[in-house]
N, C-alpha and C positions, 0 to 999 in steps of 0.2 A: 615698430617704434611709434610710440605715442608723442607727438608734440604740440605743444599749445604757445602760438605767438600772442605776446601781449604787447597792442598797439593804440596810440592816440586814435587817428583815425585810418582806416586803409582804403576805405572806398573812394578817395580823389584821386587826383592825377600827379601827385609829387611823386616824388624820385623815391623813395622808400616804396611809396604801394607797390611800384611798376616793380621793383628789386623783389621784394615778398611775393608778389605775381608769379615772377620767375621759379625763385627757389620751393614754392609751395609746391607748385604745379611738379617741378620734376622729383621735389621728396615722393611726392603721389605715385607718380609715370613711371620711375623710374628704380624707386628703392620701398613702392610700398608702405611706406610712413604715411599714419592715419596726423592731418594734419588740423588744429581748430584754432583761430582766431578769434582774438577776444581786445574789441575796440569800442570806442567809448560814444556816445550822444551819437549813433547813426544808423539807425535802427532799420530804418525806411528806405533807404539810398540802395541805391545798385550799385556794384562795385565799376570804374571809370574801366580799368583795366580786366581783362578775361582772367578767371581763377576755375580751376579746375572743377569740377562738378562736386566734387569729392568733400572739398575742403569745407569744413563746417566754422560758422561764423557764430557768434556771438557778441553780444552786446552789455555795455553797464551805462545806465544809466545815473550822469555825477553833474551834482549843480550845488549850488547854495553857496556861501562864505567858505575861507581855505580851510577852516576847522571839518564843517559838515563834510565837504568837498572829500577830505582826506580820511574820515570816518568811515564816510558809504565807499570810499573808493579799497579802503582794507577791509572791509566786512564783504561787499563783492569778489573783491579777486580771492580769500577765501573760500568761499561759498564756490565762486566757478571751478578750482584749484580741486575739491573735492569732489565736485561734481565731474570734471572731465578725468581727473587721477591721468595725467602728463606723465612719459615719463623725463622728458628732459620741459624746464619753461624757458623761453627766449623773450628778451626784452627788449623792444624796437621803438624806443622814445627816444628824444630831445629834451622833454624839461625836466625840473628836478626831481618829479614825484618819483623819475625813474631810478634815482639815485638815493632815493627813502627806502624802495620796493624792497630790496633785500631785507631790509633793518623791521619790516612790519610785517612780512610774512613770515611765517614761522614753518618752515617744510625742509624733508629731508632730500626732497627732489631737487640735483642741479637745477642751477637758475644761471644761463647767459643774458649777457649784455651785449647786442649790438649797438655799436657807438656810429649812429650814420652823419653823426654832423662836428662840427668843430666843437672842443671843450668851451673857445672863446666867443661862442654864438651868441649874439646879442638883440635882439627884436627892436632895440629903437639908437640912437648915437648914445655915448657917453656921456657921463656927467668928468667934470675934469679934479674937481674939490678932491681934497687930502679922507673925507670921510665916505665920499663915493670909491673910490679908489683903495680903501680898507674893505669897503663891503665886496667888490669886485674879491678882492683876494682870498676872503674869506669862503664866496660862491665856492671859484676856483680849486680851494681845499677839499672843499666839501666833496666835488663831485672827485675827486680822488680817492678818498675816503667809501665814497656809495658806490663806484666803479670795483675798486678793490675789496667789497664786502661779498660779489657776485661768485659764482664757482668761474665763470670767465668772462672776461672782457675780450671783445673780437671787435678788434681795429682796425682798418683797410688797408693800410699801407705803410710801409718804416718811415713816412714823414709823422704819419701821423700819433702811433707810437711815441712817439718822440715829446709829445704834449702831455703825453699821461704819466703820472710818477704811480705806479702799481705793477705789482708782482704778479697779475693772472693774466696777464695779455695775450692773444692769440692774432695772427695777422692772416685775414682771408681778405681778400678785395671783391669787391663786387662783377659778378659775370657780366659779361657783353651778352643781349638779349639777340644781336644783329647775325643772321645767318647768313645772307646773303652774298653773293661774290661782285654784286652791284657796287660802283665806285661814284661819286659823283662827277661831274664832265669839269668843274671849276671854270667856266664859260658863263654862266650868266651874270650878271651886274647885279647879285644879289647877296646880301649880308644875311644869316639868322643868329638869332638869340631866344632861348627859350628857358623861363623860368618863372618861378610865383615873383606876383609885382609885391615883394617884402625889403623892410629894412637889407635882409643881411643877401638880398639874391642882388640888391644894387640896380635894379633896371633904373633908373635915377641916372645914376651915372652913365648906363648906357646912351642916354636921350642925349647927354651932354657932349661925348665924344663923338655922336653921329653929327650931331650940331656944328660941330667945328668938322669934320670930315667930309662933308656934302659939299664947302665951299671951295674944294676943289676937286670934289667927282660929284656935282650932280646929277648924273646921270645913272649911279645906283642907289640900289632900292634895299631898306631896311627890314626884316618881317622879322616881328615878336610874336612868338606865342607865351599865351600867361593867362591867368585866371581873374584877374580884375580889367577887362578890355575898357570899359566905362572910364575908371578911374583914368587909366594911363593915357586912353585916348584925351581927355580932356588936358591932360601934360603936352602931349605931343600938339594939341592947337593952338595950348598957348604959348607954345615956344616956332611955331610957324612951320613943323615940320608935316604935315599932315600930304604933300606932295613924295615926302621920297621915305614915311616909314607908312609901314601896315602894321595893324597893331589884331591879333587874333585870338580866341582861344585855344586852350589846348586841344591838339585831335589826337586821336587814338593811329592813322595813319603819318606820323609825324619821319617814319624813317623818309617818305617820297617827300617831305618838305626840305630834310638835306640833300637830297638828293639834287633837287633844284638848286640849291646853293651852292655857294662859293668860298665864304667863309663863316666861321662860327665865332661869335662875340663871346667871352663871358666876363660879367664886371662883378662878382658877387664879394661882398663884405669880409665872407665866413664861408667855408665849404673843406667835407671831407675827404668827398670822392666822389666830385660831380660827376655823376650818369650823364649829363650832355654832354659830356668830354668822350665820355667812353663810344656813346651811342654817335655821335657824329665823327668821330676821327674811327671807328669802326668801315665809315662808308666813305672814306679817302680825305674829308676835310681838314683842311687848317685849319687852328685856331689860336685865336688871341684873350689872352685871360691874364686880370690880376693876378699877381703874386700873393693870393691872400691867405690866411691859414687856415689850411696846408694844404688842403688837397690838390689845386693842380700845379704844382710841382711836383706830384709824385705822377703826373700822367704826362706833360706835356715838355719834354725837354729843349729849353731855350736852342729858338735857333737853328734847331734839327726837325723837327715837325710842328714849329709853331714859335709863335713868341710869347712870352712872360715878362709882364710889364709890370715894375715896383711899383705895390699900391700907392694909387690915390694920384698918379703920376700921368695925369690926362692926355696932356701936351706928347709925353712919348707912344703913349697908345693910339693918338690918333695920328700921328707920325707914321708907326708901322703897321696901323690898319691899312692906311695908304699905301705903305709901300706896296702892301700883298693884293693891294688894287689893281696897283700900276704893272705887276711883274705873274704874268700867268708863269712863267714859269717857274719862278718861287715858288707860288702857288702849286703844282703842279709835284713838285721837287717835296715840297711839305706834306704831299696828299697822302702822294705814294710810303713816305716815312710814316704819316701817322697811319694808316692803316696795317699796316709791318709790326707795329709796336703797339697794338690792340690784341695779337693773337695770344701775349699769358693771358688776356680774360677771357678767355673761349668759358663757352660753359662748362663742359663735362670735366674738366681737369677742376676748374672753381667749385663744383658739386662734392666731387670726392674729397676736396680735403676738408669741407662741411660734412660729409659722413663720417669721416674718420673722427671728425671731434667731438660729435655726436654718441659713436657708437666708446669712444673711449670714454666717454663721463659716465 
C-alpha cells in the first residue's frame, strides 16, 4: 500500500512530527507500506525526529496573499497527487486549508483527516464583541462541514469526538513511542513542562503558577523544554524566577529529562491528545493539567493518576501542585497509576487498528 501524508510542516519537534515518526516508520518495518510525505516551506531542514530511510519526503513551496497562497497550494497537491498515485491520502493539519482540501481536490482516492488538535484551537485570546463571536461560530461550522467532506475523520479519543458534529468519525489514539520498563524515582525536587512557547500550549500561565508555588517550596526546580528559549527566558527575568526555572530547548533524548523528574505540568489553552501526557505518565509520572478541551480528560483521571484542574483556575493548580510536593507518596501512588493506564497505547495494538482502516478504505 501506497500512502501519501499531507503535512504543514514535519521536520520540527511538535507532537504530530514525533507521532508521524512513529507510525511511518512502522507502516515501513512492519506492514511494508511505501510511505511519502508532502510538507510545506522546508525543503532544506533535516527532519528533528528519526524517520525511516525509506520514507520519501517532499515538498510545496506556498507564499504570496491567501488567494495566490490557495492557487499554488491546489495546483501543487494536484500535481504531487498524480505524480506519487497514493493509494489512500492522510491529512495531518491544524488550520483551515485542511478543511478546504477535500472540496479542491478532485480524486477518487480515499482522503483521511487526522484531527491532532482541538476543533476550538485558537493562536492568539479572543475578541468578546457579538460579531467576533458570530465569526467564531461560523469557523466552527465550517470545519464540520470540511471534516465531514473527507472519506474519514480519525479522532483520538470519545472526549474528543464529542466536539465534532460529523458522520465519518473513526477513533484511534495516538501510540506511546515509550518502550522502556524504566519508571522515574519521583525523588528529585523537580517539576517539567514541555511544549512550543504558543498562545494555545499556555507556557504563560505556567510561569504564573510556578510564581505563586516557589513561595512555599523554594527549594524546587522548574525545567521547560520549548522552542523559543530567548523569548521565554526573558519572561522568566522579568518576573524574578530565573533561580528556581530552566528554560531549554527541545532534545530529542527527552524520555531521561522525565525520568529525572517528578512531576509533569501541563497549562495548555487547547489540546487533543497531548503526547506529553502520554510520553511522561508512560515513565510513572504525575501529572497536573488544565481541564482544557479536551484532551487530557480523556488520559488523566482526576484524582487517580493525577489531578485536573478547572481552567484558568490558578490558585487551585498551584494549591495541588503543592500538595504533590509535599506528599511523595501521592506521588508515588499516582506514578504507579499513571503508568498502568498508558498500556491501551502500546503501539502494536495502536498500528493494527490504523491498518485495518487503511486496508478497509
Amino acid at each position: 500500500m501506497k500512502l501519501l501524508y499531507i503535512v504543514p510542516k514535519i521536520k520540527n519537534a511538535g507532537g504530530v512530527a514525533r507521532v508521524l515518526s512513529i507510525k511511518a516508520n512502522y507502516f515501513i518495518e512492519h506492514f511494508g507500506y511505501e510511505v511519502h510525505i508532502l510538507a510545506q516551506n522546508e525543503a532544506e531542514d533535516l527532519p528533528f525526529y528519526d524517520f525511516n530511510s525509506k520514507v520519501i519526503f517532499h515538498n510545496m513551496i506556498l507564499k504570496g496573499n491567501v488567494f495566490h497562497f490557495l492557487n499554488s497550494y491546489k495546483k501543487q497537491l494536484k500535481q504531487k497527487i498524480e505524480e506519487i498515485k497514493p493509494d489512500v491520502i492522510l491529512v495531518t493539519d491544524n488550520g483551515l486549508k485542511a478543511f478546504i482540501l477535500p472540496l479542491i481536490v478532485n480524486t477518487k482516492i480515499p482522503i483521511v483527516l487526522e484531527i491532532h488538535s482541538s476543533k476550538f484551537i485558537e493562536e492568539q485570546s479572543l475578541k468578546t464583541d457579538i460579531f467576533s463571536k458570530y465569526l467564531l461560530k461560523l469557523k466552527y461550522l465550517f470545519k464540520d462541514f470540511g471534516a465531514g467532506k473527507y472519506t474519514k475523520a480519525v479522532v483520538l479519543s470519545p472526549e474528543n469526538v464529542k466536539d465534532w458534529h460529523i458522520d465519518n468519525a473513526a477513533i484511534i489514539p495516538n501510540p506511546s513511542w515509550i518502550k522502556t520498563e524504566n519508571s522515574a524515582a519521583l525523588k528529585n525536587k523537580r517539576v517539567i513542562a514541555v511544549a512550543r512557547n504558543s498562545y494555545e500550549k499556555g507556557l504563560d500561565r505556567t510561569l504564573l503558577i510556578w510564581e505563586k508555588t516557589i513561595q512555599k517550596h523554594p527549594d524546587w526546580i522548574l525545567d521547560i523544554y520549548t522552542d523559543e528559549v530567548d523569548s521565554l527566558n526573558n519572561i522568566v527575568i522579568d518576573l524574578g524566577l530565573t533561580s528556581t526555572i530552566n528554560v531549554f530547548n527541545f532534545v530529542k533524548n527527552i524520555e531521561e529529562k522525565y525520568l529525572e523528574s517528578s512531576i509533569l505540568v501541563m497549562t495548555s489553552r487547547f489540546e487533543a491528545f497531548p503526547m506529553v501526557l502520554i510520553e511522561a505518565m508512560s515513565l510513572g509520572l504525575p501529572s497536573i493539567s488544565y481541564d482544557c478541551p479536551s484532551g487530557p480528560r480523556s488520559i488523566i483521571s482526576d484524582n487517580e493518576n493525577g489531578f485536573l484542574i478547572p481552567n484558568e483556575n490558578l490558585d487551585l493548580f498551584s494549591e495541588k501542585l503543592s500538595f504533590l510536593i509535599e506528599n511523595e507518596e501521592l506521588r508515588m501512588k499516582f506514578g504507579a497509576a499513571s503508568k498502568e493506564s498508558m498500556q491501551k497505547y502500546q503501539l502494536d495494538p495502536v498500528m493494527k487498528q490504523w491498518s485495518s482502516l487503511l486496508e478497509n478504505l
